[in-house]
N, C-alpha and C positions, 0 to 999 in steps of 0.2 A: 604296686601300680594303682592309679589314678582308677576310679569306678568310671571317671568318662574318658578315660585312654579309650573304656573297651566299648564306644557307643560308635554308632555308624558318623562318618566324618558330616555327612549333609545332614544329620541330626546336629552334629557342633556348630555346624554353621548358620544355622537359624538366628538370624538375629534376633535381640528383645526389641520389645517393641517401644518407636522412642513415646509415642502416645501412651501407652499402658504406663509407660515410666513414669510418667507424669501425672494421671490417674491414680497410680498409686502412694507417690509421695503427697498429692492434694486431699485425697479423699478421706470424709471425714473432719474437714477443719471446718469449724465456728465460722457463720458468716458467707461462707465460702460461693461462689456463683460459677457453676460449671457450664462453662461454653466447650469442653474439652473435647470430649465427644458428638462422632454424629448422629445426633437424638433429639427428637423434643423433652420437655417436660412434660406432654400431657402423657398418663398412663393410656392403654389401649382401651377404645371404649365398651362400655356395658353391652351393647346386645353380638361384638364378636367373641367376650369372654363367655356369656352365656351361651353361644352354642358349641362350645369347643367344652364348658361346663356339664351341661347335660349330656352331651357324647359320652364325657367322662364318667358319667355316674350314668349313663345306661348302659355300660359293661364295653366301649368302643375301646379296650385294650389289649389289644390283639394284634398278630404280626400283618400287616397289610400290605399292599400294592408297594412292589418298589419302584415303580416310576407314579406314583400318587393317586391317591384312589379318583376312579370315572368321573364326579360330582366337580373335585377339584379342576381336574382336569381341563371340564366342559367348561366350568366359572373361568376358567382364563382364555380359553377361546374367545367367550363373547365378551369379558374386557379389553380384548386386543380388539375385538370388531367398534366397537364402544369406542375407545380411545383411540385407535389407529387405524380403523377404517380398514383393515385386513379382514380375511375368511380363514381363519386357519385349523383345520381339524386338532380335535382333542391331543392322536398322534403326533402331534409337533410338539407337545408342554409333558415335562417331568417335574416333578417335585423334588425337592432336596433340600439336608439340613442348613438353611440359611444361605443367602446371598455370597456369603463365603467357601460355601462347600459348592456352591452353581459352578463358580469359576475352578477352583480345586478341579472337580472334576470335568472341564472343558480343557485344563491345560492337559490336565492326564493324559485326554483323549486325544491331545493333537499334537502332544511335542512327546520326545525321546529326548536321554541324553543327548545331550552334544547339538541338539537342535537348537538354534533364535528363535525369541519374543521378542517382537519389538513394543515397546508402549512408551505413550507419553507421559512425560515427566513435567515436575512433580507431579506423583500419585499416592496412591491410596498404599502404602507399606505392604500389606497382603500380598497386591498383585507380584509384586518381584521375588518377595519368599516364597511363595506357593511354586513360581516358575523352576526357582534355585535350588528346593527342597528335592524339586522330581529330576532332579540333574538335569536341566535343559537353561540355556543363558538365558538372564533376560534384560535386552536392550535398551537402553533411556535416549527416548528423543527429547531434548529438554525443549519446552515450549517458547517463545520467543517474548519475554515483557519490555512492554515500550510504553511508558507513559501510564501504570496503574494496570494496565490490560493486558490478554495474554492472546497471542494468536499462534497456528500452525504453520511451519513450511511447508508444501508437501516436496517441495526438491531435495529437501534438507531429509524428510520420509524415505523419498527411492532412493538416496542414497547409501542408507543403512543397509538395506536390503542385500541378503547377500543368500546364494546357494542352500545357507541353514538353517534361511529365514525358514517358518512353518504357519506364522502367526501375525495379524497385527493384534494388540492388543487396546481398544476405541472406548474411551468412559466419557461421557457427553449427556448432559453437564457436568463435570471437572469435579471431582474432590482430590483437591482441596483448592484448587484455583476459581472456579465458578466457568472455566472456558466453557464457549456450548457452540460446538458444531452449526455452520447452515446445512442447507441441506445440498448446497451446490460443494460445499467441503468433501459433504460422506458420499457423494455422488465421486467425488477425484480421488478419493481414497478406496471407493468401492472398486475404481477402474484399475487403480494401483494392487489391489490384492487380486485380481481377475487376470492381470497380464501377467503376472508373476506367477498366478498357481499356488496362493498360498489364504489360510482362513484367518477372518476377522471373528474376538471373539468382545460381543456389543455388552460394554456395561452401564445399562440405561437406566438405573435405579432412580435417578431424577428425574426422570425426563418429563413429570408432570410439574415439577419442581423449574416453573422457568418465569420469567419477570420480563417478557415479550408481549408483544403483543396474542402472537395464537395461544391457543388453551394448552398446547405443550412444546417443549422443542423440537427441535428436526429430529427422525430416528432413519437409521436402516431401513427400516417394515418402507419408508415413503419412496427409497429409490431401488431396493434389492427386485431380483427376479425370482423365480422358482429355487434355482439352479446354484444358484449366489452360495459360497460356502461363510455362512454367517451361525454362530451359535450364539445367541442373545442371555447375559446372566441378569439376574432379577432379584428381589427380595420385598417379604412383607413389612420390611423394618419401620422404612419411610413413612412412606404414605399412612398407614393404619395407626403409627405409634406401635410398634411390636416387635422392635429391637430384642425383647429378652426371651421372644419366644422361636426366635432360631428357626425361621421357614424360608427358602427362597424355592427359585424356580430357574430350568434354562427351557429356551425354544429353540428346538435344532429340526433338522431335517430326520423325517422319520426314519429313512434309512440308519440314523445311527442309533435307533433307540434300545436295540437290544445291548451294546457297546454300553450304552448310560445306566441301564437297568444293572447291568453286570457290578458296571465301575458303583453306582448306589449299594448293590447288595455286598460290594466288600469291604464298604467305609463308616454308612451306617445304619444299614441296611431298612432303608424306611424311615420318612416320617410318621410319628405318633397319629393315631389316626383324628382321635377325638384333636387333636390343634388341626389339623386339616378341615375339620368343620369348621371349626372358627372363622380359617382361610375363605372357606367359601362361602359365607357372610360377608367378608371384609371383602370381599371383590363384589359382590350381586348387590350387597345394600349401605356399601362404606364411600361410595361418592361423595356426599357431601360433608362427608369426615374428614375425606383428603381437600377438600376446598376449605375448607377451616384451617386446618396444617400452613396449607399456602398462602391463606391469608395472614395469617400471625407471620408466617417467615418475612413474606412481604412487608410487613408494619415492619419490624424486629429490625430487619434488616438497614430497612431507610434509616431506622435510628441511628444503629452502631455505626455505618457508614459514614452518614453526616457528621455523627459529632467525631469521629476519629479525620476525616479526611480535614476537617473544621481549624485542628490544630496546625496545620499546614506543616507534621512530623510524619505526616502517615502518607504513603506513596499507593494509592490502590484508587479499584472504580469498583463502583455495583456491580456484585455480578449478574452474568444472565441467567444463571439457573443455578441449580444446585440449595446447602444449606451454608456456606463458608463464605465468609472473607479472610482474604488470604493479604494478612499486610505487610509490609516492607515501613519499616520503623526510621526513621534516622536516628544515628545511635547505638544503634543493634546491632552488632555482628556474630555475634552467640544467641543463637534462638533458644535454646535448650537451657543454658542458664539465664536466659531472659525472663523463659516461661519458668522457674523455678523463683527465679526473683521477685516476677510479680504476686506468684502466687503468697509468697512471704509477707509483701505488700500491701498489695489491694488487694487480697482474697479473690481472685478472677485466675479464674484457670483456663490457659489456652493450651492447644497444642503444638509442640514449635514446630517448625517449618524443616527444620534438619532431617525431621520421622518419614520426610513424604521425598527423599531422593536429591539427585541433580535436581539444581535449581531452585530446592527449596531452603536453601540454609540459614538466608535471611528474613525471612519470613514469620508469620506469626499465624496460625488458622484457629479461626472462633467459628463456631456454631450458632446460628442465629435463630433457630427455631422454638424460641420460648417466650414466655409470656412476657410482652413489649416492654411492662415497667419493670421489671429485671432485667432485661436489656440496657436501659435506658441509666439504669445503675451501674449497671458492667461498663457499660460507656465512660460513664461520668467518671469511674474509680479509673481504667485505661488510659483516657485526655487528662490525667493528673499526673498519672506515673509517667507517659509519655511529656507533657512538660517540663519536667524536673530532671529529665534523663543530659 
């Protein structure tokens, strides 16, 4: 017998992941210009690694706080009041290992087998394995593209909704599409999860990531009430540059926090304390860190855009937020050996569109968050290979 006859069937079912796939056959080659993943190139800066450094070396290695130590805690309070104009006691915010483990543990908490997720599609891969790992479905409302853009139904929303629904699942700004919520959208979808009796779980990791006019997009925090069953997931990856150091965060209602402390103590039971210092630098004095970020995505972005949409092969718009453009090639009907091809090519690694669900098969998602004259290159090598195709 097979060594994985004898593994649990939801362990077999886990898909690879189609971006890692592609990460891995890329990475490492001569040349190579990674737009693949969601990341900048700038490393995290000098004074959050220094105080997560000196934590380290003045003995912070110890079992800590598992919903995130006090300091943390209060530093995300008053970036929510900072940025979103809310009051929200320290008891609202947990810590946890990465933006990925936020969500992880918000499905845990709100689905069972045999229970609906609804989420919008194309997504972020995670979201539907995490759902499908914990034996609960998880449902794809494909978003609707017309002319390069991407918008919601919400009629097309209630009618999913069924008895097992428990969830919506809201990522606004869009990875990997760039959609981004008004606020009159999350207001009809807030009413939508209210009349039904069922929780929104917000993945707003962009949400200062937007190319509008206000200083960030529309969020929940702008239309929800006390009472509103909203669980917000979060991560320090974005904003700070700190993708490798695996921190995120959720904001739920205190009532559930002994549930979250629990579900943290049996997965990993605590973030490291001394990188939680870090954390609380990067929120109280990394503002104009994250405006730098936005700035470059902003440049970066114009570029890729123009000269790909330039070639009159490329079917997309600016997004509103987020770090992607998500293109639709003429040409292309295999994302997946596309992005294998290019990389063969022109040394440009994208992630194909096949990774992120319904809807995305023809697709192509670059990352735009790096420094503009490598951009501007990735461009150039993209509007060759897409000519010739």
């Amino acid at each position: 017998m097979s060594l994985l006859n004898s593994l649990s069937p939801r362990a077999l079912a886990a898909p690879e992941s189609g971006i890692v796939e592609l990460i891995t056959y890329a990475r490492g080659q001569e040349g190579l210009i990674p737009l693949w993943a969601g990341e900048g190139d700038l490393p995290s800066p000098d004074f959050i690694n220094k105080a997560a450094s000196d934590a380290l070396l003045g003995g912070e290695t110890f079992y800590t706080w598992q919903r995130g130590i006090p300091e943390l805690r209060d530093a995300l309070s008053r970036y929510y009041e900072r940025h979103f104009a809310v009051s929200l006691p320290y008891d609202h915010f947990y810590v946890t290992g990465s933006g990925m483990h936020a969500i992880m543990l918000a499905v845990q908490a709100l689905t069972s087998p045999g229970d609906e997720l609804i989420y919008l599609s194309p997504a972020w891969p995670n979201i539907i394995a995490s759902v499908e790992i914990g034996g609960a479905k998880a449902v794809a409302l494909p978003l609707d593209f017309v002319n390069g853009g991407w918008s919601l139904d919400l009629q097309k929303l209630e009618a999913l909704i069924t008895p097992r629904t428990r969830a919506l699942f809201i990522n606004t700004p869009s990875n990997p599409t760039g959609w981004t919520a008004t606020g009159g959208e999350l207001a009809a979808i807030l009413a939508l999860a209210r009349k039904h009796g069922i929780w929104i779980i917000a993945d707003e990791i962009y949400a200062l990531y937007y190319y509008g006019d206000a200083p960030r997009a529309a969020s929940f925090m702008d239309v929800m009430e006390p009472d509103d069953r909203i669980v917000f997931a979060n991560s320090f990856s974005k904003n700070w540059s700190m993708t490798g150091w695996r921190v995120g965060w959720l904001v739920a209602p205190p009532e559930l926090g002994q549930v979250i402390e629990n579900l943290v103590q049996y997965s990993n039971s605590g973030v490291a304390q001394f990188m939680q210092r870090g954390c609380v630098v990067a929120l109280d004095q990394g503002d104009d860190f994250v405006r730098q970020n936005i700035e470059r995505a902003t440049v970066s972005r114009d570029i890729l855009c123009d000269a790909l949409i330039a070639t009159n092969r490329v079917e997309t718009l600016k997004p509103q937020g987020a770090l992607y453009a998500f293109l639709k090639v003429d040409g292309i009907s295999d994302s997946r050996r596309a992005a294998l091809d290019i990389v063969d090519k022109v040394q440009v690694a994208l992630a194909p569109g096949s990774a992120f669900g319904p809807g995305g098969e023809l697709f192509l998602r670059a990352c735009f968050l790096r420094d503009p004259r490598q951009v501007r290159e990735a461009a150039d090598r993209l509007a060759d290979y897409i000519l010739k195709l």
